[in-house]
C-alpha positions as a printed NumPy array, in Angstrom:
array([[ -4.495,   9.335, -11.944],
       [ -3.056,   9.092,  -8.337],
       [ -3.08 ,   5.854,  -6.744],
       [ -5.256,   7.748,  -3.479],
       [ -7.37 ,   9.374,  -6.305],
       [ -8.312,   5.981,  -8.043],
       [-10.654,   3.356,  -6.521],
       [ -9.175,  -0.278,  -5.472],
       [-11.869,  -1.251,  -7.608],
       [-10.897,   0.303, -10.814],
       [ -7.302,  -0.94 ,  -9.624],
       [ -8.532,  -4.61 ,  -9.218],
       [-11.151,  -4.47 , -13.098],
       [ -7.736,  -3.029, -14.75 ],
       [ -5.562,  -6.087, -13.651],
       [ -8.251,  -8.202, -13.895],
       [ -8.069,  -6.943, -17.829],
       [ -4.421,  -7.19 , -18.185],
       [ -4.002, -11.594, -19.506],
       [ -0.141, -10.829, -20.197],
       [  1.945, -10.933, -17.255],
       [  4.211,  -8.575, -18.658],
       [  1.211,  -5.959, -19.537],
       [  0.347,  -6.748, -15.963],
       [  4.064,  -6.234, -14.591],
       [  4.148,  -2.774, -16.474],
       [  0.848,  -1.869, -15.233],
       [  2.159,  -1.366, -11.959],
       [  5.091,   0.131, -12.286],
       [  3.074,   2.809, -14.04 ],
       [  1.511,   2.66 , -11.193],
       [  4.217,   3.743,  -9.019],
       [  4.708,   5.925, -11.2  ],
       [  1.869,   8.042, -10.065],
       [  2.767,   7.898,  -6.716],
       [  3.551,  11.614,  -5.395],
       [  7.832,  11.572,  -4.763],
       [  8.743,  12.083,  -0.749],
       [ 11.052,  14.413,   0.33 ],
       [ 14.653,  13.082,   1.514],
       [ 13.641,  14.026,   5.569],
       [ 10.157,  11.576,   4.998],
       [ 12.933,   9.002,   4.091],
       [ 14.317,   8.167,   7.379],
       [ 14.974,   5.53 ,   9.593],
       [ 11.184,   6.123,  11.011],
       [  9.579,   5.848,   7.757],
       [ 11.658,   2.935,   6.854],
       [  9.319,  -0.563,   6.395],
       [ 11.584,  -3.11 ,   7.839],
       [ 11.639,  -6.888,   6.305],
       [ 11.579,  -5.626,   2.536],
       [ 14.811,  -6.159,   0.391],
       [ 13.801,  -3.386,  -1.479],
       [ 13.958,   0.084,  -0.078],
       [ 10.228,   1.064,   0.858],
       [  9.374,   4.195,   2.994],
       [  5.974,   4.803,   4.106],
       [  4.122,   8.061,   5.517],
       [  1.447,   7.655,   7.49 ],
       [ -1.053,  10.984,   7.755],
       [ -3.435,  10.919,  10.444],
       [ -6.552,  13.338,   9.726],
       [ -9.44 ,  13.682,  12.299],
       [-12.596,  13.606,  10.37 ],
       [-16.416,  13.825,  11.748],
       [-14.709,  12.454,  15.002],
       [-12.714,   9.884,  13.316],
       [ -9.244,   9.203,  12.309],
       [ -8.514,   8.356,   8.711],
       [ -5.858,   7.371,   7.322],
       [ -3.596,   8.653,   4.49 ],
       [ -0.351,   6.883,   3.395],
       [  1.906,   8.306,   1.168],
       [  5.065,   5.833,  -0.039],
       [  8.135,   5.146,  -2.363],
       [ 10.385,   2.685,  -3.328],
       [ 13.952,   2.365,  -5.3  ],
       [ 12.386,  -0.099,  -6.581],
       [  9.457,   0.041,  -9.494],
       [  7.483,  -3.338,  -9.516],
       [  7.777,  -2.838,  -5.64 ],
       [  6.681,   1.28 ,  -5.891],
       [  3.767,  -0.265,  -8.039],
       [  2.324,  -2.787,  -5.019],
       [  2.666,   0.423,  -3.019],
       [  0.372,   2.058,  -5.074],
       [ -2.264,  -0.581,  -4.658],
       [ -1.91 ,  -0.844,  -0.899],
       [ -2.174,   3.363,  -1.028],
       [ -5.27 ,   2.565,  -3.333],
       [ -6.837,   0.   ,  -1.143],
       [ -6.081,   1.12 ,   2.682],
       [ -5.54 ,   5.314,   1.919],
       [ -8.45 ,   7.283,   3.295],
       [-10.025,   5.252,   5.456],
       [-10.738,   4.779,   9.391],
       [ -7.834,   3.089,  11.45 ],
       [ -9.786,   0.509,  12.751],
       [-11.388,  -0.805,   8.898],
       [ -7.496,  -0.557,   7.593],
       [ -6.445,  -3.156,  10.841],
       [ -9.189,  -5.283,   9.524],
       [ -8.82 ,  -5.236,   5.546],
       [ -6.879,  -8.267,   4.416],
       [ -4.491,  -6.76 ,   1.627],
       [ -2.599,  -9.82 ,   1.265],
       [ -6.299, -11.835,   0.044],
       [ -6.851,  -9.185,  -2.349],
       [ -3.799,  -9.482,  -3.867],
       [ -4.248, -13.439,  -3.869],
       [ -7.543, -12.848,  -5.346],
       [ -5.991, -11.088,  -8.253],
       [ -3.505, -13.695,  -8.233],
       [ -1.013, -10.998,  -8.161],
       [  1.105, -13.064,  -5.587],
       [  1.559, -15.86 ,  -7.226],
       [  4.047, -14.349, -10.187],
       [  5.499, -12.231,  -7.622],
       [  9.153, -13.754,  -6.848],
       [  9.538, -14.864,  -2.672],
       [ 11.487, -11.354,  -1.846],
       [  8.926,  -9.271,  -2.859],
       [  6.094, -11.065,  -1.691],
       [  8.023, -11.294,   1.691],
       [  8.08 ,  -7.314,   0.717],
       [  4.593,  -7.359,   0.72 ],
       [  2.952,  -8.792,   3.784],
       [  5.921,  -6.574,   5.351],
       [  4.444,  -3.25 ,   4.307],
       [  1.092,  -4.126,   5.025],
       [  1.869,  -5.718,   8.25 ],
       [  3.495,  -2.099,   8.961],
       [  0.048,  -0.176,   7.529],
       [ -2.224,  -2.523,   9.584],
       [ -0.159,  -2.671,  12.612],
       [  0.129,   1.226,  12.94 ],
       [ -3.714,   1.215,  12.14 ],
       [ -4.298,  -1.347,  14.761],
       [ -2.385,   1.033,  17.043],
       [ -3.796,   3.84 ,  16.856],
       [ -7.631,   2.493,  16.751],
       [ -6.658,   0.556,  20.053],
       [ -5.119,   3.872,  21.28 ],
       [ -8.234,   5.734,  20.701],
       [-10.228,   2.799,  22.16 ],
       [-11.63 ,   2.115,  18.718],
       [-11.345,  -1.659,  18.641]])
């Protein structure tokens, strides 16, 4: 099931499952795996989330609603364990209004999990870097639309 398709919850009770590291570890990269591929133009410069190591794009999809923007992200990685934290951020901030995604503390969540913890520095620095890019265009655009 797509990341965007599947709850954060049923994300969170299926990790919360998973006592093996490694079962956890190849959890996620089959959860990148799910993630839909972008083309080579939505990897660009633009899309590009500076401060990873890894390469990480990241598609934001604005889509008015009931007169309000939500928010759809679409992303990839060359890299799988890093494709697979993707997948939870898409999970956790994908479909909802710009000014609830510059509010919702990813990185907690993922400390909740403990997720972090086994993560090594460069990815976690990964991490808050791609959602520090997903809250900070959220944050943008609610404050542009005089959300906030």
């Amino acid at each position: 099931m797509p990341p965007a398709a599947m709850s954060i919850d049923e994300v969170s009770d299926n990790l919360q499952f998973l006592d093996d590291w490694e079962d956890r570890y190849r959890y996620l990269i089959e959860l990148g795996q799910t993630l839909e591929p972008l083309t080579g133009e939505e990897r660009n410069p633009a899309t590009k989330v500076e401060g990873c190591v890894s390469r990480v794009w990241l598609v934001t999809e604005p889509e008015e609603r009931g007169g309000e923007t939500i928010l759809r992200y679409r992303g990839d990685s060359d890299a799988m364990i890093v494709k697979g934290l993707m997948a939870i951020l898409i999970a956790l901030y994908s479909g909802r209004p710009a000014p609830e995604i510059a509010a919702t503390d990813a990185i907690g969540f993922f400390d909740r999990l403990g997720l972090r913890e086994h993560l090594t520095t460069q990815r976690s620095n990964g991490l808050v870097a791609m959602v520090r890019r997903i809250r900070g265009d959220a944050a943008r655009l609610a404050t542009a639309q005089g959300l906030r």
